[in-house]
C-alpha positions as a printed NumPy array, in Angstrom:
array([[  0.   ,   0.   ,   0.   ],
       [  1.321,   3.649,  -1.312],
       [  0.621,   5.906,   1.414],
       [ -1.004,   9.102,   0.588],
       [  2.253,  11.317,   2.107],
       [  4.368,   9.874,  -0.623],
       [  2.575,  11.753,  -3.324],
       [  1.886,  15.808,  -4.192],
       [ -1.554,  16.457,  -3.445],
       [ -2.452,  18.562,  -6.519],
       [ -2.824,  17.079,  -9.633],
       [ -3.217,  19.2  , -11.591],
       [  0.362,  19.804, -13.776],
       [  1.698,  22.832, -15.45 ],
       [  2.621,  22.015, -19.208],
       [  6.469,  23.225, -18.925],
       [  6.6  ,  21.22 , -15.591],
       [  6.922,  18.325, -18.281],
       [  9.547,  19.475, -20.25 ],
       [  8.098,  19.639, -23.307],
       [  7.461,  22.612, -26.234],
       [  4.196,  24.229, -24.998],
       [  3.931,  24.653, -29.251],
       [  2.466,  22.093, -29.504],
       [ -1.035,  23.381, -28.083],
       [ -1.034,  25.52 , -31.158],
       [ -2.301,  24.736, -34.862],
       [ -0.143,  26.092, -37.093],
       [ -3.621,  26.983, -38.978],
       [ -5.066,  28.607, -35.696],
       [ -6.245,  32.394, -35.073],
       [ -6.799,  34.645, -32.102],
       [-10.415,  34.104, -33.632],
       [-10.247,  31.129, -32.822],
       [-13.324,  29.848, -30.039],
       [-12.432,  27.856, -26.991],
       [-14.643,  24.946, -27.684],
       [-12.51 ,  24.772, -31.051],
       [ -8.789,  24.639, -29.546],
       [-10.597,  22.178, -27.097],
       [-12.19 ,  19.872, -29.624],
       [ -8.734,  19.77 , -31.626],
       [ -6.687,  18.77 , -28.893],
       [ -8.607,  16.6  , -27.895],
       [ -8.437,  14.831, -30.934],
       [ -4.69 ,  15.68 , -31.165],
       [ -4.025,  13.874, -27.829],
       [ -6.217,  10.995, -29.151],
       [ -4.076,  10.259, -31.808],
       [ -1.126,  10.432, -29.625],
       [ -2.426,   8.029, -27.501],
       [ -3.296,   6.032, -30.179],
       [  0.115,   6.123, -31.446],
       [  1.787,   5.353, -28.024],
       [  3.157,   8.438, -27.513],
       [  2.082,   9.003, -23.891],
       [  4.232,  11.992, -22.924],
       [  3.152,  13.915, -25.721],
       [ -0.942,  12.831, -25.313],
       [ -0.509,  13.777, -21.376],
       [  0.344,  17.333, -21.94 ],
       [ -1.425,  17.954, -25.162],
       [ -5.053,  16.333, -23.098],
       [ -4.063,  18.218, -19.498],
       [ -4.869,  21.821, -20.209],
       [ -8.632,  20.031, -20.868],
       [ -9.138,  18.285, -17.588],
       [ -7.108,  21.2  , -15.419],
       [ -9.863,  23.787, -13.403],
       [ -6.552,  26.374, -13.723],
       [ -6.509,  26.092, -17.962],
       [ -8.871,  28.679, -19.511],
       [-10.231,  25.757, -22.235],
       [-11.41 ,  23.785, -19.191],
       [-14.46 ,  25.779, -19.136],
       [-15.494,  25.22 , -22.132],
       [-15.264,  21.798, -22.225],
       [-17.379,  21.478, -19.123],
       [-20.188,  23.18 , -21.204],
       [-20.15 ,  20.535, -23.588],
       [-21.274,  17.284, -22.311],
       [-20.079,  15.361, -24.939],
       [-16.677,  17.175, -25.359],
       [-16.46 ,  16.434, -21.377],
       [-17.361,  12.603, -21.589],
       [-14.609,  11.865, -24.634],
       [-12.178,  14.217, -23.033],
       [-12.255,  11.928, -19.501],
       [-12.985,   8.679, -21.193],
       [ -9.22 ,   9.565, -22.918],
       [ -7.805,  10.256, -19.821],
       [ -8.709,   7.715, -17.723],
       [ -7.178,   4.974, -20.951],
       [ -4.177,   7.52 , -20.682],
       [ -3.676,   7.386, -17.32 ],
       [ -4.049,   3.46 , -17.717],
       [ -1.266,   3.493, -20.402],
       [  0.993,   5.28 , -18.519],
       [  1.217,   3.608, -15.29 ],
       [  1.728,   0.221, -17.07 ],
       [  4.537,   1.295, -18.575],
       [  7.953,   0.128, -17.519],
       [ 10.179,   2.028, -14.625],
       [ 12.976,   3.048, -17.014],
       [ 10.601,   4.431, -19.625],
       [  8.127,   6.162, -17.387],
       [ 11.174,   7.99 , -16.068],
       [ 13.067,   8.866, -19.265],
       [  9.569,  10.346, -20.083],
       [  8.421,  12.154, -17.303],
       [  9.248,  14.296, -14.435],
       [  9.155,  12.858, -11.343],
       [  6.558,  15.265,  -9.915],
       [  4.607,  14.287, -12.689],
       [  4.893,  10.26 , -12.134],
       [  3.644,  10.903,  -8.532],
       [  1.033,  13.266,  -9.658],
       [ -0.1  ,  10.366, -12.116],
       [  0.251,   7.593,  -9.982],
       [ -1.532,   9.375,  -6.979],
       [ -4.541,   9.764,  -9.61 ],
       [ -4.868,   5.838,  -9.834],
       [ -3.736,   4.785,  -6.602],
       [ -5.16 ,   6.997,  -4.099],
       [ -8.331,   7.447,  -6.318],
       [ -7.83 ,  10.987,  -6.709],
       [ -9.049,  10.98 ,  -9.731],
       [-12.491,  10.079,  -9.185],
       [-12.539,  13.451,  -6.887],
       [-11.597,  15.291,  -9.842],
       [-14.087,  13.645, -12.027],
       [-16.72 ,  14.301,  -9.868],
       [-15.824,  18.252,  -9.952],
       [-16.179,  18.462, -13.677],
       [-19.836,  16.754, -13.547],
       [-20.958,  18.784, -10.747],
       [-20.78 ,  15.832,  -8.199],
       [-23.094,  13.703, -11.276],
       [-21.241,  11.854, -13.23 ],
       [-21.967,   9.434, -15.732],
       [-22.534,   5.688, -14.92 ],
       [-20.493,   4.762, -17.93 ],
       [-17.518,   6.879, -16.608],
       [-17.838,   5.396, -13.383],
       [-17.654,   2.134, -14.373],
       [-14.164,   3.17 , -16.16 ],
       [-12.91 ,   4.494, -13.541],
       [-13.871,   1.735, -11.377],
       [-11.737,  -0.102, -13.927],
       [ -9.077,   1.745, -13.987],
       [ -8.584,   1.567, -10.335],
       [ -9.714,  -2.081,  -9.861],
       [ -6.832,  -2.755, -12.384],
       [ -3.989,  -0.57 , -10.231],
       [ -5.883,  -1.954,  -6.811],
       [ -3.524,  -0.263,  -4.316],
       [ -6.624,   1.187,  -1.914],
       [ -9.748,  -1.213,  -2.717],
       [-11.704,  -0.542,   0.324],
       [-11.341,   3.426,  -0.913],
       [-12.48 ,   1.917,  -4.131],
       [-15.749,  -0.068,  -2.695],
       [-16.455,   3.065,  -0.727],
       [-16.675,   5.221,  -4.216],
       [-18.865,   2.54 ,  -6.446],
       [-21.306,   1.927,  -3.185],
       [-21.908,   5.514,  -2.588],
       [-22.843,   6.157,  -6.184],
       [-25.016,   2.975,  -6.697],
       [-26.831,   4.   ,  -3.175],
       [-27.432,   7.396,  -4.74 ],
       [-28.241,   6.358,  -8.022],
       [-32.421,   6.617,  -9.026],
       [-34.034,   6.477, -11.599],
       [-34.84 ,   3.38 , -14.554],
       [-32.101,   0.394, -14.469],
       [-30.263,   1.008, -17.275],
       [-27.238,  -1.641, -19.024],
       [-24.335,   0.732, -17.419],
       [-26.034,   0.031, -13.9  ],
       [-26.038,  -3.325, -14.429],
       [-23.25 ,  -3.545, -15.485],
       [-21.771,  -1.216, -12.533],
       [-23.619,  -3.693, -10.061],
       [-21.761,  -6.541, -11.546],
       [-18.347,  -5.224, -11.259],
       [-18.876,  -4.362,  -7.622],
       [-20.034,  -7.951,  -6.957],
       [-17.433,  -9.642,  -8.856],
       [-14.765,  -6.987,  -8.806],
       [-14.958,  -4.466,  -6.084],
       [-16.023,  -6.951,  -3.359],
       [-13.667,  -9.799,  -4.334],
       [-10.905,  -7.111,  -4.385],
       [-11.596,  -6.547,  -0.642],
       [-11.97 , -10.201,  -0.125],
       [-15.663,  -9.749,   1.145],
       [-17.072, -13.217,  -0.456],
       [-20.067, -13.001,   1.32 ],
       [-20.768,  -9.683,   1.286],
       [-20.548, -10.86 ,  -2.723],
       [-22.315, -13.849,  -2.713],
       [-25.575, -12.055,  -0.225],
       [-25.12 ,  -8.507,  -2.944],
       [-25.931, -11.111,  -6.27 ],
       [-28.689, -12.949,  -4.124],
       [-30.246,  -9.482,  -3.249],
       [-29.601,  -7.816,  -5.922],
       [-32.408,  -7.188,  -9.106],
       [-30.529,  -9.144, -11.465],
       [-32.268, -11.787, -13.679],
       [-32.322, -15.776, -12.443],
       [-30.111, -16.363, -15.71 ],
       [-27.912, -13.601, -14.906],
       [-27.867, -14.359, -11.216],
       [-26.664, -17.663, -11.31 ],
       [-23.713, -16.623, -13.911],
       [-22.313, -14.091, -11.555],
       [-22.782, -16.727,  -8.643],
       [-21.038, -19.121, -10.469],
       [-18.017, -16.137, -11.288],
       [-17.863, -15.808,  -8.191],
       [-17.32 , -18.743,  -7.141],
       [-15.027, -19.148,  -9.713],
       [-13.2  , -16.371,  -8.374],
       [-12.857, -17.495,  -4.962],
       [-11.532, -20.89 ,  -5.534],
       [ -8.652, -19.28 ,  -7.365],
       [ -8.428, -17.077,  -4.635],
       [ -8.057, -19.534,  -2.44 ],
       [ -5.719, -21.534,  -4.368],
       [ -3.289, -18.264,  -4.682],
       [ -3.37 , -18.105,  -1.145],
       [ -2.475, -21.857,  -0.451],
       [  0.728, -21.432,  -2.503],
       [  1.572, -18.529,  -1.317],
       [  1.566, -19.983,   1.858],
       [  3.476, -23.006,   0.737],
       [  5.832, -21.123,  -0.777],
       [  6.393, -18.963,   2.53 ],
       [  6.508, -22.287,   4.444],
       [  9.045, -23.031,   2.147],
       [ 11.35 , -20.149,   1.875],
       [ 11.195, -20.327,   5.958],
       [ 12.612, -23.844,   5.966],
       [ 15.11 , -22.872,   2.825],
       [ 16.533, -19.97 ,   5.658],
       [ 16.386, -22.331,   8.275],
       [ 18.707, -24.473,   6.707],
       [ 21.512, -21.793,   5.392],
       [ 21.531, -20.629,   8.824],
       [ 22.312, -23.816,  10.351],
       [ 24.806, -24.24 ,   7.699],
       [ 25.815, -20.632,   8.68 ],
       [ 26.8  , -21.964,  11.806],
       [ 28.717, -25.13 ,  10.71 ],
       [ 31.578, -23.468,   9.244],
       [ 32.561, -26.881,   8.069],
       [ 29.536, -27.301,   5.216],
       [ 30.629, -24.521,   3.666],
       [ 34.681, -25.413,   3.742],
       [ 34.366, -29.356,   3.486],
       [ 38.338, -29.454,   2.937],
       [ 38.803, -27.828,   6.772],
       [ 36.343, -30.217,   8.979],
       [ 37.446, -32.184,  11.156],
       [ 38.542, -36.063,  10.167],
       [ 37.893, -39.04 ,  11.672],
       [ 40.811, -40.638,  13.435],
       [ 40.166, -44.225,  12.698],
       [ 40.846, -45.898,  16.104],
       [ 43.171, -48.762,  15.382],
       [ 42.123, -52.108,  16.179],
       [ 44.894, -54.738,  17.956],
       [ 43.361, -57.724,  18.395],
       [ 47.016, -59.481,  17.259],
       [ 48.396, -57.364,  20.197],
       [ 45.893, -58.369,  22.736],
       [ 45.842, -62.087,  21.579],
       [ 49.801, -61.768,  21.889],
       [ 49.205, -60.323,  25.428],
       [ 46.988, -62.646,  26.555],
       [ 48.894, -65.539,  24.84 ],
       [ 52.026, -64.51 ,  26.807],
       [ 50.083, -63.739,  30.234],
       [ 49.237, -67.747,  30.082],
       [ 52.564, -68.376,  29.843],
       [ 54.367, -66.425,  32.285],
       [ 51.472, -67.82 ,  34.92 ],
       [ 52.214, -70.995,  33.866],
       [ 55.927, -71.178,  34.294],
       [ 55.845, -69.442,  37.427],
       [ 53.087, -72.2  ,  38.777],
       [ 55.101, -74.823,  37.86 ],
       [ 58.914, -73.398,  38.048],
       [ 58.611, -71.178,  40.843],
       [ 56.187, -72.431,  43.23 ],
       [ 56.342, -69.402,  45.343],
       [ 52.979, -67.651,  45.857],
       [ 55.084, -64.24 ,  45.997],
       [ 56.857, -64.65 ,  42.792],
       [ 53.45 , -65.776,  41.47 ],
       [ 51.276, -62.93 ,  42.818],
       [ 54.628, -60.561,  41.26 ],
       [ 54.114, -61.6  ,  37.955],
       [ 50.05 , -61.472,  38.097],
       [ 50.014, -58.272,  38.988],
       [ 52.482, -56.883,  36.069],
       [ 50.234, -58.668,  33.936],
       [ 47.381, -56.928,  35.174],
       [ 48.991, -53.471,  35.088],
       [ 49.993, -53.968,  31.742],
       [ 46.79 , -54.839,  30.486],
       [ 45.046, -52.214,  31.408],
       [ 47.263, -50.046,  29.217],
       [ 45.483, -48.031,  26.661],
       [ 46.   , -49.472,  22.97 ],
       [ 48.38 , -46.496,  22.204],
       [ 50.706, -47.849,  24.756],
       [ 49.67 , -51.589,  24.505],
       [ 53.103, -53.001,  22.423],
       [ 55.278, -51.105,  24.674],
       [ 53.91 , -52.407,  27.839],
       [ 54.426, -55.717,  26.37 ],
       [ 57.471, -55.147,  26.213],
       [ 58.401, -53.897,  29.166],
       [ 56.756, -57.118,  30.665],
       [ 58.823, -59.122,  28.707],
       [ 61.668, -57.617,  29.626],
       [ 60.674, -57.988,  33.791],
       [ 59.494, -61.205,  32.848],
       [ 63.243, -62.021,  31.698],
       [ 64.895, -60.994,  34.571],
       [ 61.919, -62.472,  37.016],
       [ 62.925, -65.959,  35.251],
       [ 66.692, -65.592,  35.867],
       [ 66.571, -64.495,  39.53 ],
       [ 64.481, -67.418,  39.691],
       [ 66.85 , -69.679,  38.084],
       [ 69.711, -68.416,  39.88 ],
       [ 68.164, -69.31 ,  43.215],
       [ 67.33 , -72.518,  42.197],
       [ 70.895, -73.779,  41.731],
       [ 72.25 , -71.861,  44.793]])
């Protein structure tokens, strides 16, 4: 949503604020004779064939002095109802145009007063206020339902939007004619849905004086409308559900400096495995226990012995072939000190 403080209040634009030759106002056939309702009626169709042609910037300021209270041709084409109608039927399709054209060309084209001017027309409605001051607070049904359009189309404030097309269809009297109608279905299937008020919808159509034919088409659009409404809205959330759990994971691996630098984490030290060594050990423990038993026979020397063995089994594996060897080695001399006594 634009807010309102973002954009110039007054709309209404002074032809050199554009940029442009102000020449181009003039006929090169035209007099001071000339009436009012003349210069109005040929730039208006001037500005038509701009717009026709594309050629936005130059349909904008040839059309503005028509639709600005402060231009002395606006006058005159407020006199003339039908001059008034084509000149704002023009405008709102320029308007249109213009804000659906691309950031880099809307700026190469236009000031930037003028964008804001432009876009606070469409977004902010603005332009239905003006509108309203050239009919006299009455205007046309058919206009309204362009600019209901127009706005529906560029939907930046739709509840200002509903607010606009229900005042004028609670004010309107008179015979039902097609542009009502046709008024009454756009705010059911346009205006409403656009505020996401499906039952508001759904209970306007029931209530509404349209025929049973056309009734159950626009109850059918509707509900048409609000399945892919619904729809959007499920993969939007899926898609938010999924962006969460997307960030979720890059800032875990944010943390782990390792996923992102595979070469630097840490490696496994394979723990070696000795079963050779411990069978050895084990295979040699038998042995010294054995000829102590039956060499010896001293429970000292035995209990000696045992207890080495023991202490040198419960070596870690790092120091496991060492240990052996060191209880070889006291084994060695254990066996000679016990040979030696024997033959004293």
């Amino acid at each position: 949503m634009v807010a309102q403080s973002d954009f110039i209040e007054n709309t209404s634009l002074d032809v050199d604020d554009l940029g442009l030759s102000a020449s181009i106002l003039s006929h090169p056939g035209s007099s001071t004779s000339e009436t009012s309702s003349g210069r109005a009626r040929e730039l208006y169709k001037r500005s038509k064939r701009y717009f026709i042609g594309r050629q936005f910037v130059d349909a904008y300021t040839t059309i503005h002095p028509l639709i600005s209270e402060s231009s002395t041709l606006y006058r005159s084409v407020v006199e003339n109802t039908t001059m008034r109608h084509n000149v704002w039927v023009l405008y709102i399709a320029l308007l249109d145009g213009i804000i659906g054209l691309p950031e880099e060309e809307l700026k190469a084209g236009f000031p930037k007063d003028t964008i804001l001017s432009i876009r606070n027309a469409v977004w902010d409605c603005t332009i239905w206020d003006q509108v309203e001051s050239a009919y006299n607070k009455d205007p046309s049904t058919s206009l309204v339902l362009n600019l209901s359009f127009l706005c529906l189309k560029h939907p930046k404030r739709p509840k200002l939007i509903e607010s606009k097309v229900k005042s004028y269809l609670d004010l309107t009297t008179g015979p039902v004619t097609p542009d009502i109608l046709k008024l009454r279905e756009c705010y059911a299937t346009g205006v409403l849905p656009a505020c996401t008020k499906w039952t508001e919808a759904q209970k306007y159509i029931e209530e509404t004086d349209f025929s049973s034919s056309q009734r159950d088409q626009l109850l059918i659009k509707l509900s048409r409308l609000k399945s892919e409404y619904d729809e959007m809205t499920n993969r939007k959330t899926k898609l938010r559900k999924k962006d969460k759990q997307h960030n979720t994971a890059e800032q875990r691996n944010l943390a782990d400096p390792h996923v992102h630098n595979p070469d630097k984490a840490p490696k496994e030290i394979p723990v070696p495995s000795l079963p050779t060594f411990e069978q050895d050990m084990l295979a040699w423990l038998r042995f010294v226990l054995l000829f102590a038993r039956t060499s010896l026979g001293k429970p000292t020397t035995y209990m000696l012995i045992t207890v080495i063995a023991l202490i040198s089994f419960q070596s870690s594996r790092r120091r496991l072939k060492q240990a052996m060897t060191d209880l070889l080695e006291k084994a060695k001399i254990t066996i000679a000190m016990a040979a030696r006594v024997r033959y004293l």
